[in-house]
C-alpha positions as CSV (number, residue, x, y, z in Angstrom):
1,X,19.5,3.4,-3.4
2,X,23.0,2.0,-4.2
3,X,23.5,-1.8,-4.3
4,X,25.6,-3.4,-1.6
5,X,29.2,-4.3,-2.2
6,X,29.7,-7.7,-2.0
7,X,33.8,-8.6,-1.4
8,X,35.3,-12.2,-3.1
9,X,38.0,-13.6,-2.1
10,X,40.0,-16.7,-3.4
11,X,41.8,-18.7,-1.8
12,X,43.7,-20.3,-4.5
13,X,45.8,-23.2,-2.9
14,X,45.7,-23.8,0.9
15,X,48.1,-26.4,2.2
16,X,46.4,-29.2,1.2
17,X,45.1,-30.1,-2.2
18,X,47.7,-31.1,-4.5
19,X,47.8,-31.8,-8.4
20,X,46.6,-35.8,-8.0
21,X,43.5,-34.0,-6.0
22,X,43.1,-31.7,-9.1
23,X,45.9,-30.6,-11.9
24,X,44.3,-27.2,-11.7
25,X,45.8,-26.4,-8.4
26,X,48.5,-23.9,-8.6
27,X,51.5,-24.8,-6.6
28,X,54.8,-22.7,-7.3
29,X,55.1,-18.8,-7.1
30,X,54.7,-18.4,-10.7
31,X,51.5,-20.2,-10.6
32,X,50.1,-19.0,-8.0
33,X,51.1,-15.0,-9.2
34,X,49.3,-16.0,-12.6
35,X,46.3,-17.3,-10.3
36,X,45.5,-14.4,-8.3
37,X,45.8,-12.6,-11.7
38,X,42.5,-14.3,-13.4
39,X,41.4,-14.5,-10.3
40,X,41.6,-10.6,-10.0
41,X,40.1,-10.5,-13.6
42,X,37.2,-12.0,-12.8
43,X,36.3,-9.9,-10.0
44,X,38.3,-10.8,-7.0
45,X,39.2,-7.9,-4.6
46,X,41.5,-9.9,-1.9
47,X,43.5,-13.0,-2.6
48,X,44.4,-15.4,0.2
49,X,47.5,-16.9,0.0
50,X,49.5,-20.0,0.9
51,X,52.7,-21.3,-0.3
52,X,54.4,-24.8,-1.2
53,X,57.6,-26.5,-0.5
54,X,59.2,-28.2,-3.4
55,X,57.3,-31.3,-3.3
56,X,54.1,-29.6,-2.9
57,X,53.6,-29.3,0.5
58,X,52.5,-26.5,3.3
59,X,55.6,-24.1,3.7
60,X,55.6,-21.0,6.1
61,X,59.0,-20.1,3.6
62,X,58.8,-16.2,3.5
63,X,61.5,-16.5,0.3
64,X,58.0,-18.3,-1.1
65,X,55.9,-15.6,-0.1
66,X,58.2,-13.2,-1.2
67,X,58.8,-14.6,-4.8
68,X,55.3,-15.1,-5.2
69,X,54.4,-11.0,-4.3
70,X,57.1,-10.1,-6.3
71,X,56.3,-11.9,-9.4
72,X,52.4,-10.9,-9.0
73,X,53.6,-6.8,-9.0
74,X,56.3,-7.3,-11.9
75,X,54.2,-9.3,-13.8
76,X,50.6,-7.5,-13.4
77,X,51.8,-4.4,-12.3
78,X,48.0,-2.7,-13.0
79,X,46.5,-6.3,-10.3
80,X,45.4,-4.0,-7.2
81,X,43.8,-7.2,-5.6
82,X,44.1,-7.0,-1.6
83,X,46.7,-9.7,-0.6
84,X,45.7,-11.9,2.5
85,X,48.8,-13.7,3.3
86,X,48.0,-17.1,5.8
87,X,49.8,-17.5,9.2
88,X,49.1,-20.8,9.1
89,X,49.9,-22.6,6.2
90,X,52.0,-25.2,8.0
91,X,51.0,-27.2,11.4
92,X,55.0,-27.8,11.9
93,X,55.8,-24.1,12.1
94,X,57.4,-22.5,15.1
95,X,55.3,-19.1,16.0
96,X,58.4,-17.1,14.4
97,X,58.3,-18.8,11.0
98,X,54.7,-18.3,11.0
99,X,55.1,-14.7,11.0
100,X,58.2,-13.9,9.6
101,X,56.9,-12.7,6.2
102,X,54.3,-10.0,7.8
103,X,57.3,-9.0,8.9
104,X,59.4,-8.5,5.7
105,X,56.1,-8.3,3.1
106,X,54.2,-5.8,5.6
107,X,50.8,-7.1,3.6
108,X,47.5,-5.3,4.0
109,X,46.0,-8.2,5.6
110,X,46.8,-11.8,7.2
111,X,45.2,-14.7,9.1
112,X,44.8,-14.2,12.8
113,X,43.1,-18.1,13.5
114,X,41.6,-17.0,17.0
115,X,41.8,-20.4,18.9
116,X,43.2,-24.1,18.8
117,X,42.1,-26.9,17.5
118,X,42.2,-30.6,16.3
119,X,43.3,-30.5,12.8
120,X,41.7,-32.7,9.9
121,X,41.7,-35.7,12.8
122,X,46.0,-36.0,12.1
123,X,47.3,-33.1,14.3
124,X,47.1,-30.0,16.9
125,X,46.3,-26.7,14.9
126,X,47.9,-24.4,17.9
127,X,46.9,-20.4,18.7
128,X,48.8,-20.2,21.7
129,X,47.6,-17.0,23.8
130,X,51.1,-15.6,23.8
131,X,51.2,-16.5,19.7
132,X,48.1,-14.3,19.1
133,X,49.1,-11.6,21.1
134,X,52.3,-11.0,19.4
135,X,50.6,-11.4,16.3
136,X,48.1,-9.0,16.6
137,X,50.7,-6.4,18.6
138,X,53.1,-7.0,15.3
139,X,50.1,-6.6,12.6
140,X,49.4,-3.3,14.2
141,X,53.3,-2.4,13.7
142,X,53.3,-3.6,9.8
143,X,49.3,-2.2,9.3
144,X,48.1,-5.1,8.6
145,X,44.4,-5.7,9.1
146,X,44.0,-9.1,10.9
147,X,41.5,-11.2,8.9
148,X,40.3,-13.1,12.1
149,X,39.8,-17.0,11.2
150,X,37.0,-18.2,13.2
151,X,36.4,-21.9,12.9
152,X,34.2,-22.0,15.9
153,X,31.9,-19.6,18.2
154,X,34.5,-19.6,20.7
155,X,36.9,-18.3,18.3
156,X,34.3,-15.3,18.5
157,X,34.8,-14.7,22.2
158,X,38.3,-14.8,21.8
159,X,38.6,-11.9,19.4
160,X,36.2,-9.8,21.3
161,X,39.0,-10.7,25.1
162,X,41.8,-9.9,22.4
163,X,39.6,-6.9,21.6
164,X,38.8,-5.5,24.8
165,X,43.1,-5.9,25.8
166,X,44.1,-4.0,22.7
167,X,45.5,-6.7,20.9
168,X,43.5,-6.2,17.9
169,X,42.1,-2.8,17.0
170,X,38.2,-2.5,16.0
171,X,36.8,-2.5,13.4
172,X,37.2,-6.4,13.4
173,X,37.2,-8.2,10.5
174,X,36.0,-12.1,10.3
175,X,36.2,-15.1,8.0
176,X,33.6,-17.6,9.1
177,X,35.2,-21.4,8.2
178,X,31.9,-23.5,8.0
179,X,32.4,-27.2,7.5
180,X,35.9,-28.2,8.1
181,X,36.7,-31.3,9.8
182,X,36.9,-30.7,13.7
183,X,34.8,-26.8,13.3
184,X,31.4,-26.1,13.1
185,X,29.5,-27.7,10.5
186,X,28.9,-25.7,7.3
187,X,25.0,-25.1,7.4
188,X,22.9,-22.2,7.2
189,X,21.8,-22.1,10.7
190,X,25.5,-22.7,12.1
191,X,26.1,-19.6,10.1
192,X,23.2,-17.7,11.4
193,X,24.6,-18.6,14.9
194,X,28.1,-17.4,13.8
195,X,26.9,-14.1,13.1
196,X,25.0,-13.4,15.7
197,X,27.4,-14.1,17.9
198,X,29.7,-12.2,16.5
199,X,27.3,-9.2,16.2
200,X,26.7,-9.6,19.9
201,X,30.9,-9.7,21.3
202,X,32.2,-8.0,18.5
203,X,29.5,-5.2,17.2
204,X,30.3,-3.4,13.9
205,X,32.6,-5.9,12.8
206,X,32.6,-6.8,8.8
207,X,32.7,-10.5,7.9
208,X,32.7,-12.9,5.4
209,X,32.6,-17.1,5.1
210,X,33.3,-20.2,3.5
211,X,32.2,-23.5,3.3
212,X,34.3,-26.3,2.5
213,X,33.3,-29.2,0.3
214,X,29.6,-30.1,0.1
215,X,28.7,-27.0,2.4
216,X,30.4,-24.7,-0.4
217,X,27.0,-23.7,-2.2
218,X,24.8,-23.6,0.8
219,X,27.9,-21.2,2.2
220,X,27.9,-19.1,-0.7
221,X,24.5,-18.0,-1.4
222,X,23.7,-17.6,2.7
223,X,26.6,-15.5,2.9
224,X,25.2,-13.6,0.4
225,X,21.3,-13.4,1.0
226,X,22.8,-12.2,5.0
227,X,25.0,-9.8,3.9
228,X,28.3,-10.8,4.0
229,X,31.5,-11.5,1.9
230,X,32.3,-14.4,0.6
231,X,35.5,-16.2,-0.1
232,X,35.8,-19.3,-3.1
233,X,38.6,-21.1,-4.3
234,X,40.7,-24.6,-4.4
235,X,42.0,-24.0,-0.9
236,X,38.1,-24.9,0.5
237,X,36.8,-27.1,-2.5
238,X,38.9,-28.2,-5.5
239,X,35.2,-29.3,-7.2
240,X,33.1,-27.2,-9.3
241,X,30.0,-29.5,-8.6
242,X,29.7,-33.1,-7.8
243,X,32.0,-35.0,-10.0
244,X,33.5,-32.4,-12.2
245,X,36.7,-31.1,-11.6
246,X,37.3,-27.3,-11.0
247,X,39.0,-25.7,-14.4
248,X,40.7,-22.7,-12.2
249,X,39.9,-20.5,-9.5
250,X,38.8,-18.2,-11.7
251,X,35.8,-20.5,-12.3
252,X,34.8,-20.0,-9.1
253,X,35.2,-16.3,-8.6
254,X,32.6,-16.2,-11.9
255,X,30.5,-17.9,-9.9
256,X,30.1,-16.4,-7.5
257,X,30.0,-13.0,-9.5
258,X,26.7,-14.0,-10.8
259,X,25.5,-15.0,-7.9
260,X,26.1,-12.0,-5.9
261,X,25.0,-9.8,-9.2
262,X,21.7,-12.3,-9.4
263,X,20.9,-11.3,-5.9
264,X,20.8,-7.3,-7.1
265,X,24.5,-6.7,-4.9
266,X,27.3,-6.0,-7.0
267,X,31.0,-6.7,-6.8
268,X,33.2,-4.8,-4.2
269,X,36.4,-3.8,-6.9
270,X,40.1,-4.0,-4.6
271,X,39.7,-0.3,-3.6
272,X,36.1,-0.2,-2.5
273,X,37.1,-3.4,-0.7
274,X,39.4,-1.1,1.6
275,X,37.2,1.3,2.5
276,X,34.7,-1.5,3.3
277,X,37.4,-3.3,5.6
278,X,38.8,0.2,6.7
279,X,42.3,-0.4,5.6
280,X,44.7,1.6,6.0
């Protein structure tokens, strides 16, 4: 019988970890290009990316995103890592700025965060109705296969409305965020619950998770003894273990290599990852 693919992704900066959090974090295009490289190395199919302003903070900037893609392909023209570009990556965004590298970059996959929500207990994370539906009507212009944030059950149920008005195309796609501040707790039987929810609304649908902080472990081997993906990386957790700082992102993605190979699964390589996530 063949062993189950197992897909990492690495998120390797988010919008909110910065070099006084950990020096490790990449923060410019060049960085993060060279990131998403060693990250690709060590076993990574799909990279999920962010970009910073100047002074380190959460930019929407498609001339970021751009640079960053370009340098990644001129650079490491032989890295066939999946690119996962965020729609989110800055809570003052207007819903054209959020999307307005899909539209140039026409990536294989981007963030569709299915619902609103309080943000870190400092601001509004908004998904208006009419935001998600021109997202998912543009990804389906640009092929892009919406990787459908899901930070709370309801998030769930609104995929499978979305769903069932042709907004977003089936097979679904779904990145479980366990444990941030203001979503569902990051435990095992939260994630149980977020699965089988999203097996009952949204059936057939692949998934994967993450767990932010302390719940990054736990996260990581339940994903993995259920039979999903899993996604590591500075963006959810810029520690290696209590006290020690990560060294890179690729010290994660290692990680959880031999945790999914321990288990008897092996790693999904980019191009097995898009048959598994039916891209096109």
């Amino acid at each position: 019988m063949a062993k189950k693919k197992t897909i990492i992704t690495a998120a390797v900066t988010g919008a909110w970890p910065k070099k006084e959090n950990n020096p490790n974090v990449p923060m410019t295009p060049a960085e993060i290009a060279d990131d998403v490289y060693a990250c690709w190395q060590a076993g990574a199919a799909v990279a999920h990316l962010h970009m910073r302003d100047d002074e380190g903070n959460g930019t929407m900037d498609h001339n970021k995103f751009r640079e960053t893609v370009e340098l990644l392909h001129s650079k490491y023209p032989d890295c066939d890592i999946i690119l996962n570009l965020t729609t989110s990556g800055d809570l003052n965004a207007t819903d054209e700025t959020r999307v307005e590298h899909v539209k140039e970059l026409k990536p294989e996959m981007a963030s569709f965060d299915c619902g609103s929500m309080n943000w870190m207990h400092s601001g509004l994370f908004i998904n208006s109705p009419k935001f998600l539906t021109d997202c998912g009507l543009l990804f389906q212009e640009t092929n892009t296969k919406p990787e459908i944030e899901a930070f709370d059950p309801g998030m769930i149920a609104n995929a499978a409305y979305y769903l069932k008005k042709g907004v977003l195309k089936a097979p679904l796609h779904f990145q479980f965020c366990m444990g941030c501040a203001n979503g569902i707790p990051g435990s095992t039987k939260n994630l149980v619950f977020m699965k089988e929810t999203m097996d009952q609304l949204c059936p057939g649908s692949t998934w994967s998770c993450f767990g932010v902080g302390h719940s990054a472990m736990e996260m990581l081997y339940a994903a993995v003894a259920m039979g999903g993906n899993v996604r590591v990386g500075m963006e959810d957790n810029v520690m290696y273990s209590k006290g020690v700082l990560a060294e890179s992102n690729a010290q994660f993605v290692e990680r959880a290599k031999r945790v999914i190979e321990e288990y008897g699964n092996e790693v999904a390589t980019p191009d097995e990852a898009r048959e598994i996530l039916s891209l096109k």
